[in-house]
C-alpha positions in Angstrom: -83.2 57.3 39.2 -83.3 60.6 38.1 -80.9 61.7 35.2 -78.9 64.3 34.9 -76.6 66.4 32.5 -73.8 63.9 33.0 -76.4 61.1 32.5 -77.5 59.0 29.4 -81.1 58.9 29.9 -83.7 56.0 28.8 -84.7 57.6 26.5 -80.9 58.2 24.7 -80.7 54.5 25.6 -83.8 53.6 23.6 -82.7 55.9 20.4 -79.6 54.2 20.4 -80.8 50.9 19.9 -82.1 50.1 16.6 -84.5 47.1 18.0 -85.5 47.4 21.2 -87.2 44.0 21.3 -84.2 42.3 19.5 -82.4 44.1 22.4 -84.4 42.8 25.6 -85.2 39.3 24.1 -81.6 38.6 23.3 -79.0 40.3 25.7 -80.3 41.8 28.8 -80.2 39.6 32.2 -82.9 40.1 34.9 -82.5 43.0 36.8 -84.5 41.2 39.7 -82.8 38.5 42.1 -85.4 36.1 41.0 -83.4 35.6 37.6 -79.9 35.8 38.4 -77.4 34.6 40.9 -76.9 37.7 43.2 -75.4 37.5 46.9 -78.4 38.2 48.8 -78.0 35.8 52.4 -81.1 33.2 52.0 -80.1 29.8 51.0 -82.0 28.8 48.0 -83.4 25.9 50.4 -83.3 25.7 53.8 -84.1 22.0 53.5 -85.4 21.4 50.3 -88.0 23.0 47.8 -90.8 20.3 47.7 -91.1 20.4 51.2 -90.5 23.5 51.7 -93.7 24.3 49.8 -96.2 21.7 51.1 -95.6 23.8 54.6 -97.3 26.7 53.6 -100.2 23.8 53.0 -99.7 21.6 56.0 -98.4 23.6 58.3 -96.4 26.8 58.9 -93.6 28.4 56.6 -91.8 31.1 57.1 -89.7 33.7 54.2 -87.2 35.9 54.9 -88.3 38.9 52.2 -85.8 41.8 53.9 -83.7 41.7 50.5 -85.7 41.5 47.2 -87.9 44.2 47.3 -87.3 47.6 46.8 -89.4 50.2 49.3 -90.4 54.0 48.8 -91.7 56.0 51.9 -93.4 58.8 51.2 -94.8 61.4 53.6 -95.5 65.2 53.4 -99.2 67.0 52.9 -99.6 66.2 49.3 -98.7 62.2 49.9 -102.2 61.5 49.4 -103.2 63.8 46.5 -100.1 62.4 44.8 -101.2 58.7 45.5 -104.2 59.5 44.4 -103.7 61.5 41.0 -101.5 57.9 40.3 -103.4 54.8 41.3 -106.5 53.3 39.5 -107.5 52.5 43.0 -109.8 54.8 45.2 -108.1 56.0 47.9 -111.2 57.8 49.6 -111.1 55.3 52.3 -107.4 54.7 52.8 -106.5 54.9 56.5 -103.8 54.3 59.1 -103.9 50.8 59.4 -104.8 49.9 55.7 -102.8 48.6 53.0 -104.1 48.1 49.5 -102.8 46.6 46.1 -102.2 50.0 44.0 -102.0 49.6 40.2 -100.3 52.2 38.1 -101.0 53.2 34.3 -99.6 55.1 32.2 -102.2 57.7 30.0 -103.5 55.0 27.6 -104.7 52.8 30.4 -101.7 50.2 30.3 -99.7 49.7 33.4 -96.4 51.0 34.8 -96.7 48.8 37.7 -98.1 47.6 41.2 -97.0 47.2 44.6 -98.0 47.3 48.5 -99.7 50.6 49.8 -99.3 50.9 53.6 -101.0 53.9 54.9 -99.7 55.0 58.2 -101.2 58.3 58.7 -103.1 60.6 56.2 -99.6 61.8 55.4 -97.2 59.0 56.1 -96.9 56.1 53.1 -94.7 53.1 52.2 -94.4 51.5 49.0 -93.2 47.6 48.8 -92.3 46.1 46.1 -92.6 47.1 42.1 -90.0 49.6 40.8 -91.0 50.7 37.4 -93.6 52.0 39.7 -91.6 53.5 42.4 -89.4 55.5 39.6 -92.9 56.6 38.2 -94.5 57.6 41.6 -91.0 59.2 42.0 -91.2 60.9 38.9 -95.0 62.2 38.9 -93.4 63.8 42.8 -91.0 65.9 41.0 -92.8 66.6 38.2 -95.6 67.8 39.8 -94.2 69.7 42.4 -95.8 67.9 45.1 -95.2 69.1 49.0 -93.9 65.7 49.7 -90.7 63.7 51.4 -89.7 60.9 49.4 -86.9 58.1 50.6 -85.9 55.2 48.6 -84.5 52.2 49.8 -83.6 49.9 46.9 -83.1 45.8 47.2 -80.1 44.4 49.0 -78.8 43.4 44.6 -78.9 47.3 44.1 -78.2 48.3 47.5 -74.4 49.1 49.0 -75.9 49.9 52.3 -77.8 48.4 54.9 -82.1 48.0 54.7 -84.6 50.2 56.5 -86.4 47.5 57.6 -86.6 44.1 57.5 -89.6 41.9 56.4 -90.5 38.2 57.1 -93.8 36.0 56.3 -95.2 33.2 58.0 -98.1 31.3 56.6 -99.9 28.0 56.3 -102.8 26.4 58.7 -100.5 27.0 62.3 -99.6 30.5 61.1 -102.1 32.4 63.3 -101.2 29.9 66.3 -97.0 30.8 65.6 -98.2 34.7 65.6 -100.5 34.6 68.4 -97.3 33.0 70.5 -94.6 35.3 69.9 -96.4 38.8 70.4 -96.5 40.0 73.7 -99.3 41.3 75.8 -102.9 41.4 73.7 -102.7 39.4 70.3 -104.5 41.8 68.0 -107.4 40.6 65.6 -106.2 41.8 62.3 -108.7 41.6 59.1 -107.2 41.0 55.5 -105.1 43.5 54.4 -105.2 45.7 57.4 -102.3 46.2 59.9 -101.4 46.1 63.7 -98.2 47.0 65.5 -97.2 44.8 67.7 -93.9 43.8 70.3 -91.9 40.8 69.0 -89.2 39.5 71.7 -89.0 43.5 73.0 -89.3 44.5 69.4 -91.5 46.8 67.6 -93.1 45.7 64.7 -95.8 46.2 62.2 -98.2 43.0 60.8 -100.3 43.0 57.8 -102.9 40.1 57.4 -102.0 38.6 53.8 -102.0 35.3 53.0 -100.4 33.9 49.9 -101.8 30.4 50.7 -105.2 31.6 51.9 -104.5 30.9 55.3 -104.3 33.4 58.3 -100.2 34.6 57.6 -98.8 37.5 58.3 -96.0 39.8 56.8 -94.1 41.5 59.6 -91.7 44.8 59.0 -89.5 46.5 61.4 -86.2 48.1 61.9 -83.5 46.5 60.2 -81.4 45.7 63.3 -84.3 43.7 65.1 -84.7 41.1 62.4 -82.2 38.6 64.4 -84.3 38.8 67.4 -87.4 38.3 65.4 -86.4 35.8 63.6 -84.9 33.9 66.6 -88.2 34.3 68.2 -90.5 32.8 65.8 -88.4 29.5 65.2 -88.5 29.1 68.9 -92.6 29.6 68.9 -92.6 27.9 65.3 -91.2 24.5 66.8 -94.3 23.5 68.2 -95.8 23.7 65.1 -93.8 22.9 62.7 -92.3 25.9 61.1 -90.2 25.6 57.9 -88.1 28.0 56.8 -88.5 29.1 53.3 -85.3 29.6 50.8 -85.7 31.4 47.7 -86.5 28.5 45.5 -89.6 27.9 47.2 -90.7 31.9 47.9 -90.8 32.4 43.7 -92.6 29.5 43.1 -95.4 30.5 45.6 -97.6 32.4 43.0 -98.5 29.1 41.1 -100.8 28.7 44.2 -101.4 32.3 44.6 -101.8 33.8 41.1 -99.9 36.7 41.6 -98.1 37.2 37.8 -96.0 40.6 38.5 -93.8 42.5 37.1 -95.2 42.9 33.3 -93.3 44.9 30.8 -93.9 49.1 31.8 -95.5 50.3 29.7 -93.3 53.9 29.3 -91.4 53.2 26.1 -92.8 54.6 23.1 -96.2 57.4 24.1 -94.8 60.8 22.8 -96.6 62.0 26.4 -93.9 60.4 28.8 -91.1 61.7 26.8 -90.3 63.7 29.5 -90.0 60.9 31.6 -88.0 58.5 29.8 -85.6 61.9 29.3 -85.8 62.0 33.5 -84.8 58.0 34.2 -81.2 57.0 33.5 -79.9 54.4 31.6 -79.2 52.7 34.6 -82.7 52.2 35.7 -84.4 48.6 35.8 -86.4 50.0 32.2 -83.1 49.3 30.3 -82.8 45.9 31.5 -85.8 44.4 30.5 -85.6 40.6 30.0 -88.1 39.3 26.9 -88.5 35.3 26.7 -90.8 33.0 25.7 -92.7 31.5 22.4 -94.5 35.4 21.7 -92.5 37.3 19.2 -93.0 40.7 18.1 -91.5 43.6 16.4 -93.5 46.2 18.9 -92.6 46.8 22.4 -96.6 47.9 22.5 -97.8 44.5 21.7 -96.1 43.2 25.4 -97.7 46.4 27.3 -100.6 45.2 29.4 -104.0 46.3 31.3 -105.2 45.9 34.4 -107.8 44.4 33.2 -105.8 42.0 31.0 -104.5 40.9 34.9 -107.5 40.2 35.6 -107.5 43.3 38.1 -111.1 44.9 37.4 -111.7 45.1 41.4 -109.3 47.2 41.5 -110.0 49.7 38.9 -112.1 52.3 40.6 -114.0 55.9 38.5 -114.7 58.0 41.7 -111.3 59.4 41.2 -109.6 61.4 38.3 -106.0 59.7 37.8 -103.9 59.1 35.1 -105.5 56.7 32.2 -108.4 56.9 33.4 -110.4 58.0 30.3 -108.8 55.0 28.5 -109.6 52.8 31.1 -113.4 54.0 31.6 -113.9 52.9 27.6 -111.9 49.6 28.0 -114.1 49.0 31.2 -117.1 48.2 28.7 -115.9 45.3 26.6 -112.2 44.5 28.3 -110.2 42.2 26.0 -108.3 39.7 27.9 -108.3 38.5 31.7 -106.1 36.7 34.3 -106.5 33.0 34.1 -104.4 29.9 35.2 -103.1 27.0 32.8 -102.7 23.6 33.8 -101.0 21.9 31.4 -101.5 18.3 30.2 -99.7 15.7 32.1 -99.0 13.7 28.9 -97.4 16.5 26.4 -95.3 17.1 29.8 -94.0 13.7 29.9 -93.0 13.8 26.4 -91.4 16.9 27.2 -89.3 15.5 29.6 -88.6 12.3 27.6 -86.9 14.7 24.8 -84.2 15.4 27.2 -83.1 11.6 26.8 -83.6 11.4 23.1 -81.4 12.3 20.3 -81.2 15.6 18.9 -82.4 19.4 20.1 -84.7 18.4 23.1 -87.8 20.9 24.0 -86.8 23.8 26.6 -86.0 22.2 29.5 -88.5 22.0 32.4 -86.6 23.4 35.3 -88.8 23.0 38.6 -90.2 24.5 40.9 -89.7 27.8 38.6 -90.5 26.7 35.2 -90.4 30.1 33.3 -87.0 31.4 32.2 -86.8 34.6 31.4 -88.2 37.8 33.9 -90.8 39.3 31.3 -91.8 35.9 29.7 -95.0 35.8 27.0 -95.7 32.4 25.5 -98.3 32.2 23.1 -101.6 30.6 23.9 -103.8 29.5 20.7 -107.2 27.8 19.9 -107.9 26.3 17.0 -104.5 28.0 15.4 -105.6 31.5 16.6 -104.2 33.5 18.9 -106.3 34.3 22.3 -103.6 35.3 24.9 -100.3 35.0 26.2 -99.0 33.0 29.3 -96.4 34.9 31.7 -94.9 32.8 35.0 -95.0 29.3 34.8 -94.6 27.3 38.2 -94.6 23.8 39.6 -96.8 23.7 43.1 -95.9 20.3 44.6 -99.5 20.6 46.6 -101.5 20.6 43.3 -99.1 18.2 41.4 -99.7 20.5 38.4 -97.5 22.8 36.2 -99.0 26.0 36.4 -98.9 29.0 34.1 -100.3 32.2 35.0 -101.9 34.1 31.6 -104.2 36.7 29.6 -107.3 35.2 27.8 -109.5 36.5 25.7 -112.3 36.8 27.5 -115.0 35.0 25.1 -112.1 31.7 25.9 -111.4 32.1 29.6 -114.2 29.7 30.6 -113.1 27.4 33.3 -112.2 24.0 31.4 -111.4 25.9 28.4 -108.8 23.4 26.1 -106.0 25.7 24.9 -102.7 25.2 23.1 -99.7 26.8 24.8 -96.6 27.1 22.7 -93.4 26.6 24.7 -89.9 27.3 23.7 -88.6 30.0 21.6 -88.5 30.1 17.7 -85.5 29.4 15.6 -83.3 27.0 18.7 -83.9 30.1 21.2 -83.0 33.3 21.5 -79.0 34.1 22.5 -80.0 34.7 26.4 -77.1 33.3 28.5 -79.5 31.2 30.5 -81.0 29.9 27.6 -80.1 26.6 25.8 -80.7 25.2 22.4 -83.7 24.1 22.0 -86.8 23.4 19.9 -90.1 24.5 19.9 -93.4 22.9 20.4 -96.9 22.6 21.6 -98.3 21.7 25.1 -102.4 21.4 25.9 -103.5 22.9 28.2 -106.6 24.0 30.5 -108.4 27.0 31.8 -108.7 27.4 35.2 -109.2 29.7 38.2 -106.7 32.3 39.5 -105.5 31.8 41.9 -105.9 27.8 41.5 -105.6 27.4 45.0 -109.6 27.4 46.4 -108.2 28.7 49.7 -106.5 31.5 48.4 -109.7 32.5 46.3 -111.7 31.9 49.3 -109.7 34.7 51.2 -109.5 36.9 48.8 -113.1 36.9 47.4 -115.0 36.9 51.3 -112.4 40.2 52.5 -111.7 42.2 49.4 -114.3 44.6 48.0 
């Protein structure tokens, strides 16, 4: 990540491009495996997507997630000073056992990133997922001169070697009955978000309660090397209950259900303040592959940067700490402009939208299913009466709702369950000149304020165990 004399840094990468919008909403492909075809070994269906993803409802699924996430371990005295300096989160009661969802900004309040906190020890840490935020937690180490060990292990795409660990989820109604069968001896009780260790056919192997479909699943970790065994062992408990295994088609449609919108654009391109940084990241870093889509079109990066707040991540955002953005956040904590909300859209305007694929002419953009959305950083306009009140990210198909689902950022004064929106799909002008874009034309589709996460079970989890 870090650049060096023989390097071209972000930041000569940014000078030299006269548009930096222009640049990311035309010719850059996804750096994640989410939006391009990468050998990473899980099928895109193990059987197929639909049903696939009415097991995580009905009964048990399970997702191999060793290879699409990068991970950062972090350990040394100053681990948790660092942390804490970084995340809008309090960490004052962070402990071994603990995980949390830790949410980055940069010094105006808008975010860098997220990802999983494990805390192992007061001075042991690991970081899942999110690597703007990795390079900035990375970079703030260095910077600051913190007494800390830092080890990076990047995603299988980005990754000659072979993974630290691997990492598997099984959720849906039977999940706690396929967990409670495979661990040996005592079968720990676990709360949300919290962590046991536990032996898995003569393996060691860390849990953390999460649930993406609000049931009782669990994410399990371990040494590389064991995942065979512990793989092979919960099929053999998971056929008396009906265990699916989950490909990748399925796994990236899951946060229709679950609300989780990701990886918005980092906000680290244009404040004079992280110059520094952008001078310290190469050109070669995820920031330079930035992947714009969708119906929202503007000339400033700034106008894509987002808030916490705007995610509809208040909870989160705590003032018993000093870190960085906080005095922007503190004043936007007052009268915060947007939040998260989810779309369904209108089953008529989608029906027309599929019947223009059998017309005459430039059809609407295609509908692909289960993953609607095509682009990795997508913004689609959403509008009442003509005006502009926030911007819709992942779009998803959930085959347990029978809806079309878009995650998005209201204006607060319109976010009112049952709210009637416009959402403008396709981009301007036939499309943009993305590879995995076709020609197309623009249009409108109604749509409808609604909770997020839509699914009730998932809310119900997260609202009765998070403070």
């Amino acid at each position: 990540m870090q650049a060096t004399s023989k390097d071209q840094s972000l930041q000569s990468f940014i000078d030299s491009k006269p548009d930096l919008v222009e640049h990311f909403f035309n010719t850059t492909t996804s750096p994640h495996v989410s939006g391009r075809v990468v050998a990473v070994p899980i099928p895109a269906e193990w059987s197929n997507w639909r049903e696939e993803q009415r097991a995580w409802r009905e009964t048990a699924i399970l997702f191999d997630q060793s290879h699409h996430m990068p991970e950062m371990f972090l350990s040394g005295p100053d681990a948790q000073k660092l942390l804490s300096r970084i995340g809008v989160n309090s960490l004052a009661n962070i402990a071994p056992n603990k995980a949390r969802q830790f949410v980055g900004c940069n010094p105006a309040g808008e975010m860098i990133g997220e990802c999983i906190l494990y805390c192992h020890s007061p001075t042991e840490f690991e970081l899942v997922s999110g690597m703007h935020f990795q390079n900035w937690i990375h970079y703030q180490a260095v910077a600051g001169r913190y007494d800390v060990k830092l080890t990076r292990d990047l995603a299988t795409a980005d990754n000659p070697g072979e993974r630290i660990k691997f990492r598997f989820g099984i959720d849906g109604p039977n999940a706690e009955k396929i967990f409670a069968d495979v661990v040996e001896g005592e079968v720990p009780s676990i709360p949300f978000f919290n962590t046991a260790r536990v032996k898995i056919a003569g393996c060691d192997v860390l849990a953390l309660r999460h649930g993406m479909a609000g049931h009782k699943g669990v994410e399990l970790s371990g040494a590389y090397r064991d995942g065979p065994a512990v793989v092979a062992a919960l099929l053999a408990a998971g056929s008396r209950h009906g265990l699916r295994r989950g490909g990748t088609t399925a796994y990236f449609s899951a946060s229709a259900e679950s609300g989780w919108a990701g990886y918005p654009v980092p906000a680290v391109y244009t404040h004079e303040a992280l110059h520094p940084y952008r001078e310290w990241l190469t050109a070669a870093s995820w920031e330079t592959r930035v992947q714009l889509g969708g119906s929202f079109r503007s000339k400033r990066i700034e106008d894509y940067y987002v808030t916490p707040y705007d995610m509809g991540y208040d909870r989160l955002v705590k003032f018993d700490h000093d870190f960085i953005g906080r005095d922007a956040l503190e004043a936007m904590s007052e009268n915060p402009r947007r939040t998260g909300v989810s779309l369904l859209w209108n089953k008529d305007d989608l029906g027309r939208l599929f019947q223009s694929n059998f017309e005459p002419g430039l059809g609407t953009k295609a509908l692909n299913l289960p993953v609607v959305h095509y682009s990795f950083q997508q913004y689609d306009e959403v509008r009442l009466n003509d005006n502009l009140v926030g911007l819709a990210t992942r779009t998803l198909y959930s085959d347990n709702e029978r809806e079309i689902i878009s995650l998005a950022m209201i204006d607060r004064a319109y976010a009112r369950v049952g709210t009637e929106v416009t959402l403008i799909w396709g981009e301007a002008e036939g499309g943009s000149r993305k590879l995995n874009v076709e020609r197309h034309r623009q249009t409108e589709v109604r749509a409808t304020v609604a909770p997020k996460p839509y699914a009730s079970a998932v809310r119900r989890l997260k609202t009765e165990t998070l403070a």
